[in-house]
KEMI-69576 format. One record per atom (N, C-alpha, C, O): residue in one letter; y, z, x. Coordinates in steps of 0.1 Angstrom, whole numbers, plus 5000, padded with zeros to 4 digits. Layout:
N
AYZX...
END
This chain:
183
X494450634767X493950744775X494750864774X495650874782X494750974764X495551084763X495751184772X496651274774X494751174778X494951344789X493851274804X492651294803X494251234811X493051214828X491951334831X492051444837X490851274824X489351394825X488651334843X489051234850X487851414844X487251494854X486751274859X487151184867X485651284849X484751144849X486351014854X486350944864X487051014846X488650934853X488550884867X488450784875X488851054868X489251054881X488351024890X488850964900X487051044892X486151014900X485950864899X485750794909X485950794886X485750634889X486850604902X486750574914X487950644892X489250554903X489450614918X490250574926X488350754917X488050754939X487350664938X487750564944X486250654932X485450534937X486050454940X486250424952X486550364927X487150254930X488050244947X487850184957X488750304944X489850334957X488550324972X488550234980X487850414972X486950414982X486150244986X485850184996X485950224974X485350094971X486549984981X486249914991X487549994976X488349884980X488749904996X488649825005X489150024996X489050085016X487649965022X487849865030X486350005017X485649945020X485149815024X484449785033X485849715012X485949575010X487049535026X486749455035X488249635024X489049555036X488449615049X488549565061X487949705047X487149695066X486449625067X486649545077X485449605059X484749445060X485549325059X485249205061X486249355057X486749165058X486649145050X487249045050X486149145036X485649095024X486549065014X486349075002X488048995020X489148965011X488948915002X489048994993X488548784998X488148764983X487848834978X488648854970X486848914978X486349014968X487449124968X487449184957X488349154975X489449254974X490649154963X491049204952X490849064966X491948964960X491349004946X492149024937X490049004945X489649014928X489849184922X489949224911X489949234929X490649384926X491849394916X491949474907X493049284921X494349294915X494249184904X493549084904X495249254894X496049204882X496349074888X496549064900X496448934877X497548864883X498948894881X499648804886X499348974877X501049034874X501349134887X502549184889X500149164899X500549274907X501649264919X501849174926X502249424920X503249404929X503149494937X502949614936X503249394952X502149454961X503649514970X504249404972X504249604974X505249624980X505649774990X505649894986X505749745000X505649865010X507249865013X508149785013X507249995016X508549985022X508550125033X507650205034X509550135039X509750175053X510550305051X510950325039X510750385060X512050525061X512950465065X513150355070X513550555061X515150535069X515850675078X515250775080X516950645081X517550765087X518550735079X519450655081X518650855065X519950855060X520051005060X518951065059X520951075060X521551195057X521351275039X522051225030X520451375038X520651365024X521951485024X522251565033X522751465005X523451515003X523951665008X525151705008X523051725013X523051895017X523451885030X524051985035X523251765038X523351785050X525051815057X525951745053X525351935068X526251965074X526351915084X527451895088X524951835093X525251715107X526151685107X526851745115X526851585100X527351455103X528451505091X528051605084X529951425087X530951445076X530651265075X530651205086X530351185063X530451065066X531251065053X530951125042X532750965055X533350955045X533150865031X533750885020X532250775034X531250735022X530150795013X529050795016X530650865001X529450914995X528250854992X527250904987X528350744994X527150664989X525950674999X524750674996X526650685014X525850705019X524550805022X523550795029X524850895016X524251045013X523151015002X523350954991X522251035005X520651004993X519951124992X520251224999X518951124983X518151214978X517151224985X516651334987X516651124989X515151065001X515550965009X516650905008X514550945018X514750855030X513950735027X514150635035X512950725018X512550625011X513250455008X514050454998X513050375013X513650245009X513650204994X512650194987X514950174991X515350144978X514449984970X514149884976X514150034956X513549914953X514449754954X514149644952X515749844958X516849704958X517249694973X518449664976X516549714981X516549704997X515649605006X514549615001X515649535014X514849505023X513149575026X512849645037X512449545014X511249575016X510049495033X509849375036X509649605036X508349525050X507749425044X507849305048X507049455033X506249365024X506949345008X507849425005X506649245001X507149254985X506349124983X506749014988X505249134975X504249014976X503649034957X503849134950X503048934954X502548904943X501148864949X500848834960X500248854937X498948764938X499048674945X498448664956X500048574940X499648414949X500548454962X499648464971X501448474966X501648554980X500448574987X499948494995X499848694983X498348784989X497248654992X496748625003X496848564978X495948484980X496248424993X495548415003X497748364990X497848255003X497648325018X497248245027X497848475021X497848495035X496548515036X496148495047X495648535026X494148535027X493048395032X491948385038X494248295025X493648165024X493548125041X492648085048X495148165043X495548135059X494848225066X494848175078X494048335067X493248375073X491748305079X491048315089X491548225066X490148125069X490348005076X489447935081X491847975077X491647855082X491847865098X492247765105X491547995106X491247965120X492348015127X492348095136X493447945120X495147925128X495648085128X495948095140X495848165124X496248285119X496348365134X495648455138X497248315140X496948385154X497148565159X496848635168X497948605146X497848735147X496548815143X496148925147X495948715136X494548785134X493148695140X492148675134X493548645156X492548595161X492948655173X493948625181X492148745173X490448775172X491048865162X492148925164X490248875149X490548985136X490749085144X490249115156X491649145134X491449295135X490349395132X489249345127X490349515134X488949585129X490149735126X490849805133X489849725117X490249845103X489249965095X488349955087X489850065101X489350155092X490550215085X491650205090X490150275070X491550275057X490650405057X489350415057X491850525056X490750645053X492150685039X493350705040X491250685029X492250735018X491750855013X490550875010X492950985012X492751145003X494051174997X494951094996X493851264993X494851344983X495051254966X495951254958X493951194966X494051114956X494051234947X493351334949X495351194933X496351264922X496151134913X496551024915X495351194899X495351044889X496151104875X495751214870X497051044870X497851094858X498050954847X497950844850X498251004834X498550884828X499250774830X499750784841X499550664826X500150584826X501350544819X501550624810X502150454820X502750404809X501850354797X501950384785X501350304803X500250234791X499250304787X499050394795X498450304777X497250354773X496150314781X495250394783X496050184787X495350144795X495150184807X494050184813X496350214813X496750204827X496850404833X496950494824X496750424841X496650534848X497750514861X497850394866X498650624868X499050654882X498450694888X497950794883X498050664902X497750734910X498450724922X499150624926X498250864930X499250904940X498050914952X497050964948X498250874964X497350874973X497850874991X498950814993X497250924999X497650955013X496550885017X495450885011X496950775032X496650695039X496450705049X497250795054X495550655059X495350665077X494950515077X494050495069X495250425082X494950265083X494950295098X496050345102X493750265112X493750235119X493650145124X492450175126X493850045129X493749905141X493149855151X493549905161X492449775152X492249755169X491849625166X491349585156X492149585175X491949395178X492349375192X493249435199X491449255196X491149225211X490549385219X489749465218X491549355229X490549475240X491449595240X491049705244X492649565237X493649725241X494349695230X495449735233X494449655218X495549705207X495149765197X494049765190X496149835197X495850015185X497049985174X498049925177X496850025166X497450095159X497450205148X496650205139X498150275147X497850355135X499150365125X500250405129X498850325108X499450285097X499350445090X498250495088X500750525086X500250705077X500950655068X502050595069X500250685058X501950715041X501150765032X500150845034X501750695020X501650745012X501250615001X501950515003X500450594992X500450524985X500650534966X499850594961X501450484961X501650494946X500750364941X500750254947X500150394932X499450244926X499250284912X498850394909X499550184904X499350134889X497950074888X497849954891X496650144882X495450054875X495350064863X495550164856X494849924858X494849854848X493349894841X492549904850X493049904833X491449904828X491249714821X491649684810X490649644831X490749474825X489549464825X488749474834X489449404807X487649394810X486449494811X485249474813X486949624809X486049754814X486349764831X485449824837X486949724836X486749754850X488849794855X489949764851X488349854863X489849904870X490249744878X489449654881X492049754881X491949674887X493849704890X494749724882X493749684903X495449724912X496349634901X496149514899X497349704895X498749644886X499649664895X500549574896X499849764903X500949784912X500249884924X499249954923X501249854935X501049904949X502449934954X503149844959X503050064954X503850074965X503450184975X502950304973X503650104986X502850145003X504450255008X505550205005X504450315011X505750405018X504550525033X503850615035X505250415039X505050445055X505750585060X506950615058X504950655066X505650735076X506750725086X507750795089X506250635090X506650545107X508350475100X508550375092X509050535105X510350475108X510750335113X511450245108X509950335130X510150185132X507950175137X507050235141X508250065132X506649995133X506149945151X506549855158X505350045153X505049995169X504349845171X504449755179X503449875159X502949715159X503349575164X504349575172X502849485161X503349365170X503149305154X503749195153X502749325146X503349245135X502149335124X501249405128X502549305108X502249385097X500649245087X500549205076X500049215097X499049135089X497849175083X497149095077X497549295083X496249395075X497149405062X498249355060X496249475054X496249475039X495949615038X495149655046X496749705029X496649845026X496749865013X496649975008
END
């Protein structure tokens, strides 16, 4: 794929739209069939670090000073999941027991600013995208999920399909009562 045309970009909103779609319905299998088996599904969180410019604080470790507040790919990720990972929490969803998601949740995924650029591969495309994941399950719990998402698609077969996902959250600390939706 040499240069990301007009026609590109609109499949892979679709697509993207498409898959928002699948997880408000509930329709995880059919979402599970979205991803590569090689995919790496991994979110990670902010931090409070000081970047280099900063006059706050004198901290006498340079290391501690970063460029972003972004969680390191060699840090304690929220999520860091593969296919059979994803399958199995899906699997555990049907069998009843799954008490954070009984009574399900109800999700709406509102995805924009979708940005589509080449890939590494001839096959594959980047795309950059902004997130609103909202919550509600039982009678009073809310929540609301903001970031940002990075994702790798694959062209498998004629059809797109998730090679990579990193999720990077707005939210510092997670108000939630636990992270069981799929983004």
């Amino acid at each position: 794929m040499p240069g990301i045309n007009e026609d590109v970009t609109r499949e892979v909103e679709q697509f993207l739209y498409r898959e928002a779609r699948l997880l408000d319905e509930r329709r995880l299998h059919e979402w599970l069939e979205l991803l590569t088996d090689d995919v790496r599904y991994w979110m990670a969180g902010r931090t409070n670090r000081y970047p280099k410019i900063s006059k706050a604080i004198a901290i006498l470790d340079p290391d501690r000073y970063v460029e972003d507040d972004i969680t390191r790919e060699d840090e304690l990720a929220i999520l860091d999941e593969d296919k059979r990972s994803l399958a199995a929490r899906v699997a555990r969803l049907d069998t009843g027991m799954a008490w954070a998601e009984d009574p399900p949740s109800r999700t709406r995924h509102l995805i924009s600013n979708i940005e589509v650029e080449a890939g590494d591969a001839a096959y594959e495309v980047k795309v950059y995208s902004n997130f609103v994941v909202y919550r509600s399950r039982a009678e009073t719990e809310q929540d609301f999920y903001v970031g940002a998402r990075r994702d790798v698609l694959r062209r498998v077969g004629g059809a797109w399909q998730i090679a990579g996902r990193k999720i990077i959250l707005d939210q510092n600390v997670l108000l939630a009562k636990n992270v069981s939706i799929f983004f």
